[in-house]
C-alpha positions as CSV (number, residue, x, y, z in Angstrom):
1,X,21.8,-57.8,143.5
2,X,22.9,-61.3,142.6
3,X,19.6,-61.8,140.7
4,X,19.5,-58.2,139.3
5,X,23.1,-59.8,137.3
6,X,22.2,-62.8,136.7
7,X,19.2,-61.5,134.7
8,X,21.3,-58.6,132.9
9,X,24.1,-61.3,131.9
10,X,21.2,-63.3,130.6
11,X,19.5,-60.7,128.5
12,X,22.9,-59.7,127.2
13,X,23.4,-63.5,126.0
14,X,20.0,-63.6,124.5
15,X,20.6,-60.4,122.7
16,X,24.1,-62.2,121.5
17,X,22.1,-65.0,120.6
18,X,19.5,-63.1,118.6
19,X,22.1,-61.1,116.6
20,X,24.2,-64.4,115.6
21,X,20.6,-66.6,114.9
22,X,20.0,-63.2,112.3
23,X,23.3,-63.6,111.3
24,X,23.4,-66.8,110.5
25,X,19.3,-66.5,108.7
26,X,21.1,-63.6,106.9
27,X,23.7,-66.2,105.1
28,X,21.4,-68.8,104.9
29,X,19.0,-66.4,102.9
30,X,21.3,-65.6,101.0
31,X,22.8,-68.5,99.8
32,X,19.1,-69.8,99.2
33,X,19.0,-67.2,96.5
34,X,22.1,-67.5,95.2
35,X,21.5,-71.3,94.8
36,X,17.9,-70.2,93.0
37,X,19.8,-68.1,90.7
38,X,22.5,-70.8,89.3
39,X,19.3,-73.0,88.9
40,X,17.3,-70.8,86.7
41,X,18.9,-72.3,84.1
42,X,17.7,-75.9,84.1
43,X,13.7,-75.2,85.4
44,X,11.5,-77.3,83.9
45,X,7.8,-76.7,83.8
46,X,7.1,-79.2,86.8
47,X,9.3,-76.9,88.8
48,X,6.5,-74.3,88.5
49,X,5.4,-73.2,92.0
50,X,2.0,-73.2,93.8
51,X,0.3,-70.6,94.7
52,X,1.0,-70.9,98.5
53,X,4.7,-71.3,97.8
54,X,4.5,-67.8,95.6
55,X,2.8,-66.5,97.9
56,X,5.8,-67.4,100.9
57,X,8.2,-66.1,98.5
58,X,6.6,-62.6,98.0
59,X,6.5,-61.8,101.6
60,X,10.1,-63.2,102.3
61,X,10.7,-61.1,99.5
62,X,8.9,-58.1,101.3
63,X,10.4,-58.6,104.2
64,X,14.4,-59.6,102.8
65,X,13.9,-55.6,101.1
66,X,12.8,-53.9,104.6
67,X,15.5,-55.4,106.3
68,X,18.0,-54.7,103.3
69,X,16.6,-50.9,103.3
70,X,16.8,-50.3,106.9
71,X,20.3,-51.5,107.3
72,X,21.3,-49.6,104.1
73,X,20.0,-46.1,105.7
74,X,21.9,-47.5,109.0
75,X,25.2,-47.7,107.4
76,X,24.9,-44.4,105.2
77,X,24.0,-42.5,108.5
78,X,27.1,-44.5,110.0
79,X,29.6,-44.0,107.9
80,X,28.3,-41.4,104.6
81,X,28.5,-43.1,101.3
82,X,31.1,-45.8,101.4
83,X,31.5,-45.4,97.6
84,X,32.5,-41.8,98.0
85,X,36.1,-42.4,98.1
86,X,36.3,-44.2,95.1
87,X,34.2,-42.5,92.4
88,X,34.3,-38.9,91.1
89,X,31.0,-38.1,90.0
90,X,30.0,-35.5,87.3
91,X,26.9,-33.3,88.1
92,X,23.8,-35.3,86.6
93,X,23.7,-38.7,86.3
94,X,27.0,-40.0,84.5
95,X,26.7,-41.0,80.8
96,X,30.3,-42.2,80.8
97,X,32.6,-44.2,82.8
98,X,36.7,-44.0,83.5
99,X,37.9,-47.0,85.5
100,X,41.7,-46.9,86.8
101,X,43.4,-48.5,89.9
102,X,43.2,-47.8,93.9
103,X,46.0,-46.1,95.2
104,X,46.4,-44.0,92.4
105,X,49.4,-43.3,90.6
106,X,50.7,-40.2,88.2
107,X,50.3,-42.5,85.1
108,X,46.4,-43.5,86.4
109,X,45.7,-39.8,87.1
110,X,46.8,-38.8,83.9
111,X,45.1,-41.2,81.5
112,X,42.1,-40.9,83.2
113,X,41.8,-37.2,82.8
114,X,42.9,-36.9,79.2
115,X,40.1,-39.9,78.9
116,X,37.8,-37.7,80.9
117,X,38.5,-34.4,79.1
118,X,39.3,-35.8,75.8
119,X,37.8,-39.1,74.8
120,X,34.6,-38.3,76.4
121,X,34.6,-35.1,75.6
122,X,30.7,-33.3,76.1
123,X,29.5,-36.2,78.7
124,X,29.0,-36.7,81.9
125,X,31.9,-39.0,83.1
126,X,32.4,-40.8,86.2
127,X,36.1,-41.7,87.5
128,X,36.2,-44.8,89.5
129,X,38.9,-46.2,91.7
130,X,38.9,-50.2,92.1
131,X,41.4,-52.8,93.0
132,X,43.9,-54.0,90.4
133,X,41.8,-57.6,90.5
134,X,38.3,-56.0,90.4
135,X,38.8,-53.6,87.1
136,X,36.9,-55.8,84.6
137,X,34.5,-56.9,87.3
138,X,33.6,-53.1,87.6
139,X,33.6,-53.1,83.7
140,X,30.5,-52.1,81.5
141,X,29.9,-51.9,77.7
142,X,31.5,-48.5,76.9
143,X,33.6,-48.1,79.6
144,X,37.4,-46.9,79.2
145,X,39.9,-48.6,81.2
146,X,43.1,-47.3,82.2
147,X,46.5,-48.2,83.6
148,X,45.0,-51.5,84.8
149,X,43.7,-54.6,82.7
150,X,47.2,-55.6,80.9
151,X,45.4,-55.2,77.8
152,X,45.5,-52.6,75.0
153,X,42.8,-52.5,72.7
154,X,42.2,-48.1,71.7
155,X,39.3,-49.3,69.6
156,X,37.5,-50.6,72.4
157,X,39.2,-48.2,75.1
158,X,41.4,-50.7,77.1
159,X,44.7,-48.9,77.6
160,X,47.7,-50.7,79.7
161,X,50.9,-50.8,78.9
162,X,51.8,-53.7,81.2
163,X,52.2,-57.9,80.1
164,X,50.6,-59.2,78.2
165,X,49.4,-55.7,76.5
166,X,53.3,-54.7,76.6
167,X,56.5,-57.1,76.1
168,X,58.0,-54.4,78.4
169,X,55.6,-52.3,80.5
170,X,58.6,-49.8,80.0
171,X,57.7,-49.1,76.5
172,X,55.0,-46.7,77.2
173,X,52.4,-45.7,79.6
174,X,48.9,-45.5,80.1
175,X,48.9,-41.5,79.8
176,X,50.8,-41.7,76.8
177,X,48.7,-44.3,75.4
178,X,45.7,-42.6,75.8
179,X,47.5,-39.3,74.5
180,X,48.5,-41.8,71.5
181,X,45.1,-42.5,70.9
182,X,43.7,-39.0,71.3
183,X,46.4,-38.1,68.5
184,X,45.3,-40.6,66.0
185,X,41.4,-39.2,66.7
186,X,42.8,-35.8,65.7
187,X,42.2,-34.0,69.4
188,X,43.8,-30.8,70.3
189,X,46.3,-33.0,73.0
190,X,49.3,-31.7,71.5
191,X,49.8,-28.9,74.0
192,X,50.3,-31.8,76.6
193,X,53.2,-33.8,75.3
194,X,55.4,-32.5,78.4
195,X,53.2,-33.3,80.9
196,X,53.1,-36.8,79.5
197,X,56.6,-37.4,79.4
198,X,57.3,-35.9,82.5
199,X,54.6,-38.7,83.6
200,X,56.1,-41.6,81.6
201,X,59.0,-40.5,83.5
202,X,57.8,-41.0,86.8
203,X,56.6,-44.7,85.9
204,X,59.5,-46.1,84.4
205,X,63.1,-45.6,85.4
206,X,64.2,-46.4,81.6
207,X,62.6,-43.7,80.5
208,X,63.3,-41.3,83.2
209,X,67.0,-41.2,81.4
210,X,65.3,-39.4,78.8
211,X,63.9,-36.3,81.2
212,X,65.9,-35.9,84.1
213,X,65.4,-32.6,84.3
214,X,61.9,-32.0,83.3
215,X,60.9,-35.1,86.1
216,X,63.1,-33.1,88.7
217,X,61.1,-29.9,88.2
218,X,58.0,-31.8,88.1
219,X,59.2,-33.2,91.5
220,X,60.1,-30.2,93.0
221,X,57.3,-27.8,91.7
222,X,55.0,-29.4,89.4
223,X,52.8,-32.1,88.9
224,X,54.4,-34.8,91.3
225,X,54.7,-32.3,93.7
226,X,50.9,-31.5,93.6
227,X,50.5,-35.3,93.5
228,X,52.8,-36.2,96.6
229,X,51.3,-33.1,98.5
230,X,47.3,-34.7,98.0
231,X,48.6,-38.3,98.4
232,X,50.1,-36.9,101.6
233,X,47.1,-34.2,102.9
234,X,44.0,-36.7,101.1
235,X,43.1,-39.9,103.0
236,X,40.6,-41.4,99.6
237,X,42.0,-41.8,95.7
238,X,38.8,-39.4,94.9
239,X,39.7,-36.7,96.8
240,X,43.1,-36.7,95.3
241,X,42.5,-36.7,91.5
242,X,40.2,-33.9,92.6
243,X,42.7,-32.1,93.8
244,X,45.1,-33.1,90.8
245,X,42.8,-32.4,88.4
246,X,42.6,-29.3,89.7
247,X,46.2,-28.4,89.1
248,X,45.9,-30.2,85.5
249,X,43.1,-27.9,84.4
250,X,45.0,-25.0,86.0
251,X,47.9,-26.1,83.8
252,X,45.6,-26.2,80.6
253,X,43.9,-22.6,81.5
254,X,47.3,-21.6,81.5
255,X,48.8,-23.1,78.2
256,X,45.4,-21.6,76.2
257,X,45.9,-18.2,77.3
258,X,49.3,-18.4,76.1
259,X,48.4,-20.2,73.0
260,X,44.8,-19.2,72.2
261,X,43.6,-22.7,71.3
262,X,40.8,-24.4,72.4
263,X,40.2,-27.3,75.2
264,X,38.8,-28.3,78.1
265,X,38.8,-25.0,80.2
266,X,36.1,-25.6,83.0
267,X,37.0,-27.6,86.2
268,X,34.8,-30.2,86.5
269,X,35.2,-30.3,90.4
């Protein structure tokens, strides 16, 4: 029995052993390539490799990609797609991109559907949800940004109201930049003006003074009530701009029918 333990405690060790020696081959791997990457820059011809040494690299290569696969298909079985709860995806492959902040906010819902709807009207867009810190990291060419940034720059879709973009981030905000913007490009937005203020509202006290009772309605039954309920019911920032949106678009259905213009009808999902 004693030897039956001693064997099991020393398997279990080796195992240990293994996993941390991978670990550590893992970091040292990649730190090797992150080191090769900085010194593309200054290779000189005499830096060339042999044909052994190419040949080595290839098959690390090889085997750096089975490894990578296999652990990628290990996670998604795991744990699903970990970038689910921070991207809303159009059906087909996205054409556009909407970035705004994690833990999402009316102002950040807001912009980024009138940006959705409205600025990118006809494409595919994508809605991602990043850290504060990570916005321009998750930034490409063509990309709108909203409510996160600090810069403001419509011609090149940057909208935040906050320092340095703003004096005062309580002059404006990000929904009623973009509905600023949308204005200027002639886009049927006008219909929203309420739900903007009520929005403005609900991210800045000084204005609030302004619409105290439109914000208290919007509390009680409108769209920071549908807002509070997903924040409170959703456990990711997609699935609650899903639901949101939903209640937006619902909101627009209903202004048309009353009006008869023309907008953004169709829920997205």
């Amino acid at each position: 029995m004693a030897e039956a333990e001693a064997e099991a405690k020393s398997k279990r060790y080796r195992q240990t052993d293994r996993a941390l020696t991978d670990r550590l081959h893992a970091a040292s791997g990649l730190g090797l390539i992150a080191k090769n990457v900085r010194n593309v820059a200054v290779l000189r011809p005499e830096h060339l490799p042999t044909a052994r040494q190419k040949d080595v690299a290839l098959r690390l290569t090889a085997e750096a990609l089975v490894l990578a696969v296999v652990a990628h298909d290990a996670a998604r079985r795991a744990f699903g797609r970990a970038d689910d709860a921070c991207r809303v995806r159009p059906r087909g492959r996205a054409t556009r991109r909407v970035i705004t902040h994690a833990k999402l906010d009316g102002d950040a819902v807001v912009a980024a559907w009138l940006a959705e709807r409205f600025l990118f009207a006809g494409d595919r867009v994508e809605v991602l949800f990043v850290p504060r810190v990570r916005a321009f990291g998750a930034y490409r060419a063509g990309d709108c940004i909203v409510d996160v940034g600090n810069t403001h720059d419509p011609a090149h879709l940057f909208f935040d109201h906050k320092p340095p973009a703003f004096l005062n981030r309580h002059d404006s905000c990000a929904a009623r930049l973009v509905w600023d913007r949308l204005v200027q490009l002639g886009c049927p937005v006008e219909r929203y003006r309420q739900l903007v203020d009520v929005v403005f509202a609900g991210d800045s006290v000084r204005a609030r003074v302004g619409f105290n009772e439109q914000y208290a309605e919007s509390k009680r039954t409108g769209f920071h009530k549908t807002l509070d309920d997903a924040k409170a019911a959703e456990s990711t920032d997609a699935a609650v701009y899903r639901v949101v949106r939903r209640w937006i678009n619902g909101l627009s259905r209903r202004m048309l029918a009353k009006t008869g213009g023309t907008g953004p009808t169709r829920d997205r999902g």
